[in-house]
N, C-alpha and C positions, 0 to 999 in steps of 0.2 A: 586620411584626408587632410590635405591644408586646408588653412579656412582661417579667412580675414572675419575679426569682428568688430565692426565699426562703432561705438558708442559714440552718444553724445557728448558734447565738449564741456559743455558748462559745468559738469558736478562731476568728483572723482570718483573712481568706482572699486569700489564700494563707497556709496556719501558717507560724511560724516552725521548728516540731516535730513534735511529732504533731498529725493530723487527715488522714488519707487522703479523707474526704468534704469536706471544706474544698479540697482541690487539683484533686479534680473539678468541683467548682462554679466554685471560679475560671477553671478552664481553658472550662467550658462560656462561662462569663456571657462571658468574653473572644471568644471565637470565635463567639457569636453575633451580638458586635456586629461584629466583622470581619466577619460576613456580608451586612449593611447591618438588620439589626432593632433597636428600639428598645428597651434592654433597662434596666429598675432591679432594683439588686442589694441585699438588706436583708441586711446584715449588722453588724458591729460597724465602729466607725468610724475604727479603726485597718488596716481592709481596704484593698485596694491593688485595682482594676479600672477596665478601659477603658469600664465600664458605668456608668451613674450612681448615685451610692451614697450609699442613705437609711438612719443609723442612728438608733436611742434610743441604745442605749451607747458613747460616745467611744471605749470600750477593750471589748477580749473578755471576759468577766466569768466568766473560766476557772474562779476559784474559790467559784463559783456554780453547777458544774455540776451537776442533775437539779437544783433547783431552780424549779418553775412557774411566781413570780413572775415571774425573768428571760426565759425564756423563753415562756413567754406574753403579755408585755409586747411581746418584740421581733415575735411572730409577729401579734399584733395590729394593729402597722403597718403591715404589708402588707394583712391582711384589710380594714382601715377604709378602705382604698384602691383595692381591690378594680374598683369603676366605671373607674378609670385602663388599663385593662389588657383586651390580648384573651387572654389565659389566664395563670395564676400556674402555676407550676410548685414543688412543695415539696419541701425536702431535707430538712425538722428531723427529721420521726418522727412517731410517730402523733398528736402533738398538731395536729401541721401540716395534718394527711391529717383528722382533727375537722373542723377548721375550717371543710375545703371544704365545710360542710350550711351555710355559713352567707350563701355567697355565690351567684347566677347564673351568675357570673364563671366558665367554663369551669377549672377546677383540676385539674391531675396531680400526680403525688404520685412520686416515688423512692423506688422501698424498697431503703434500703442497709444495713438487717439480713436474720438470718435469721430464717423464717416456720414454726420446728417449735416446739414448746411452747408458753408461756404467749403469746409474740408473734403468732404466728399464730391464737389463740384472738381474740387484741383486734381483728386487724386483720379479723375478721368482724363485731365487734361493730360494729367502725369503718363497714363495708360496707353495715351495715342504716341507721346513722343517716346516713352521707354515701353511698349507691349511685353518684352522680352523678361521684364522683371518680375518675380514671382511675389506674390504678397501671403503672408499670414497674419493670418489674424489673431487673437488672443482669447476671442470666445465668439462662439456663432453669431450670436443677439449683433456682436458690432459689425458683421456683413451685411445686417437686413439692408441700410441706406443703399447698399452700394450690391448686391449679390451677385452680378456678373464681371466684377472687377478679375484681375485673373490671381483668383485662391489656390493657392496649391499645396496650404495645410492649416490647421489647426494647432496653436502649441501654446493651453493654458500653463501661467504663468508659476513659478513652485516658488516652497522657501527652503533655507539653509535651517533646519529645525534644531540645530546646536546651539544655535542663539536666539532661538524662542522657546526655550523652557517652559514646561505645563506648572502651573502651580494650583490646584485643587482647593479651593475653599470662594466664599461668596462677598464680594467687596461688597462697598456699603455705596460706592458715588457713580454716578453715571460719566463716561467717556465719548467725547467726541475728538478723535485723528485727521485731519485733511485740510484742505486748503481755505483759505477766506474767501469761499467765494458761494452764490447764491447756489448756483447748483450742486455744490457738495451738503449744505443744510446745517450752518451751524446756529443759521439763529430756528430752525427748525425743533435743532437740539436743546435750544435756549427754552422753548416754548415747555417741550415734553417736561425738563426739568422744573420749569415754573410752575407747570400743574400738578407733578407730582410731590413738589416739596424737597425733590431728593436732591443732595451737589454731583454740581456736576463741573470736571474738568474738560475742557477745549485746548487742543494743543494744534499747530499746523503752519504752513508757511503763509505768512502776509508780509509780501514785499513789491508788487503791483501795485501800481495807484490804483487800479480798480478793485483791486484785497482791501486797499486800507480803508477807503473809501466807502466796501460795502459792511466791512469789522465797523467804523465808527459808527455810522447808521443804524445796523439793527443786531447788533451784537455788544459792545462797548460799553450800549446806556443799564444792560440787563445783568452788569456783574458786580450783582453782591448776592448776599443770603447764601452761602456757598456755590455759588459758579463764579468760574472763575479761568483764563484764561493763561496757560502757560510758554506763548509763542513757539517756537522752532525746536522743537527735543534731540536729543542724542537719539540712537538705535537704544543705549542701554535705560536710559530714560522712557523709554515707549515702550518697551518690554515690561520696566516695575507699572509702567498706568495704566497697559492690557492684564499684564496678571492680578493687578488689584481693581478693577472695574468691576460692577456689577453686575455691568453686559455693555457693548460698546455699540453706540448707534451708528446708524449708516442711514440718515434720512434724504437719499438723494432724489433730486428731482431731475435729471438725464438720464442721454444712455453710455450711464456705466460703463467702457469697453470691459474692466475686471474688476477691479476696487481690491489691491492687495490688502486694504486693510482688514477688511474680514477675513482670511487665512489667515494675517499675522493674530487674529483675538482668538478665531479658534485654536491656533497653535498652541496659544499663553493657556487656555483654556476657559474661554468668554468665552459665552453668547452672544450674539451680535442680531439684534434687531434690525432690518433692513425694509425701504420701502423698493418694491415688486419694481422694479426699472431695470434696464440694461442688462447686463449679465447675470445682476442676484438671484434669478431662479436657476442657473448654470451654478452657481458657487456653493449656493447656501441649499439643500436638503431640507423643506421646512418641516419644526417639529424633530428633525433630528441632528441638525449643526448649525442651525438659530432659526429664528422664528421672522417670517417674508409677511410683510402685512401691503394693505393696498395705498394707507394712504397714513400718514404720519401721525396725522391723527387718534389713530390708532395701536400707537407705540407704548402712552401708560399702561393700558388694560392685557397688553401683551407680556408685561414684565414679570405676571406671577408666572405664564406659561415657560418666558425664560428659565427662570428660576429652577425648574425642574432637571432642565438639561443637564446631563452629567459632564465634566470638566475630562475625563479621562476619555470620554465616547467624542468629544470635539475633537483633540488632538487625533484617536484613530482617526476620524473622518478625514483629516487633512492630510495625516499621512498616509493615505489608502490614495488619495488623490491627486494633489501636487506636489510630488515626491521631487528632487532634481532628477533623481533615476531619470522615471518619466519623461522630466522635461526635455534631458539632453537627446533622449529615444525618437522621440517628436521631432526636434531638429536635424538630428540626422536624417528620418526619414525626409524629413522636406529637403534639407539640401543634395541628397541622391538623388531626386525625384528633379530637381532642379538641372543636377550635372547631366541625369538620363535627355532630359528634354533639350539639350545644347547642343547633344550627341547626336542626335535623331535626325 
């Protein structure tokens, strides 16, 4: 099969930091050509894959992000290429999932946001003018907004487990991974640690005025006594704070489309305490690959239960589950299913 993979523009793929949708693409684009497909990856041109890789931008044009020019520009050369290819497959966002009214060229579409509010409004509008483009989603829970959009597969999200090594034993500080933002829960996390006494590390991207804004507020004023906040990490930096965590919180208050960070703690070998939203009943097995509580509140009295979980039965867990195998099995199915439907 050819097969165009369109990534987003702004982060290289694989990041050197943040971009969770950046690590799935690379992981995909790589394992599909290890699978024997023919695959071009359009990303920025300081990307790193075993797939052949067409950019306009030499560098990720990080501080251009939401910007249409750049990204329209990048999503363009894929589109005007479009006849090269037996299906494109898009990761950018609704601009990408547009497009596809513009081409024959069988196109699917990733949706790796959530579909409640203002997004889920577009991505109907999206539906009338391109009908023809096929979406997937990344875990059931983020179709409920939207469930007659047109799904044509399921493809949870995997990791590259050669660079999340298990490391077996019990840290002593609590971990929070993710964005400054209200609905990811870091001052949520701030709280758990307050009451339990224990430190806690905060790592994640704050580069929005609305990041910084809501980090100075109710995160900022609460670091001392060990908490403490480490900004933007490497990958190999976030693999030493998962395998030395105690167990890593996930106190989110949305819907979650997948939250790779709990795979990445299970991988290290965390327990990942999460609150019941979005996908975490899809991800996490509660009681056997972390512990799913209802309300955040309830995250200290959860932690001797963490405690128990074995560090070697997490990694099976994940690797039983979001293998790349998997992953790339999943996509192909959807894009067959895609070229069948073009056919027909």
């Amino acid at each position: 099969m050819n097969i165009a993979i369109l990534a987003p523009v702004w982060f290289a793929v694989p990041p050197i930091g943040y971009g969770g949708i950046e690590w799935i693409v690379w992981l995909l684009a790589d394992g599909l050509v290890d699978a024997g497909h023919d695959v071009t990856l359009f990303a920025s041109g300081d990307s790193r894959t075993k797939a052949k890789l067409a950019a306009v931008f030499p560098e990720a044009p990080s501080r251009q992000i939401g910007r249409t020019y750049w990204e329209l520009n990048h999503a363009l050369s894929c589109f005007g290429r479009a006849d090269e290819f037996d299906v494109i497959n898009d990761h950018t966002g609704m601009l990408g999932a547009t497009l596809g009214a513009t081409t024959s060229t069988p196109v699917v579409h990733t949706v790796h946001g959530p579909l409640d509010g203002e997004p889920g409004l577009i991505y109907e509008k999206i539906a009338r003018v391109a009908p023809q483009v096929g979406l997937i989603s990344i875990s059931m829970n983020q179709r409920e907004p939207k469930p007659d959009l047109n799904w044509i597969a399921n493809c949870p999200n995997a990791l590259d487990f050669s660079v999340y090594p298990v490391k077996p034993h019990r840290g002593e500080y609590l971990l929070f991974l993710g964005r400054m933002s209200p609905d990811k829960g870091a001052h949520r996390a701030v709280a758990v640690a307050m009451e339990t006494g224990l430190p806690l590390k905060l790592a994640g991207k704050m580069q929005e005025p609305k990041e910084r804004e809501y980090f100075h507020e109710l995160v900022e004023p609460h670091l001392v006594d060990g908490i403490e906040y480490l900004g933007e990490v490497t990958h190999g930096e976030k693999v030493e704070l998962l395998q030395n965590a105690r167990a890593t919180l996930f106190p989110i208050e949305w819907e979650e489309p997948f939250g790779l960070v709990m795979i990445e703690s299970m991988a290290c070998g965390t327990p990942v305490i999460a609150t019941a939203r979005g996908a975490v009943p899809e991800v996490i097995e509660h009681g056997r690959s972390g512990i799913v509580v209802e309300d955040y509140r309830i995250i200290p009295a959860a932690l001797e239960e963490a405690d128990k979980l074995d560090a070697r039965d997490l990694r099976r867990y994940v690797e039983e589950r979001f293998s790349p195998l998997r992953m790339v099995r999943d996509y192909v199915k959807a894009y067959t299913l895609a070229i069948e439907r073009a056919h027909a």
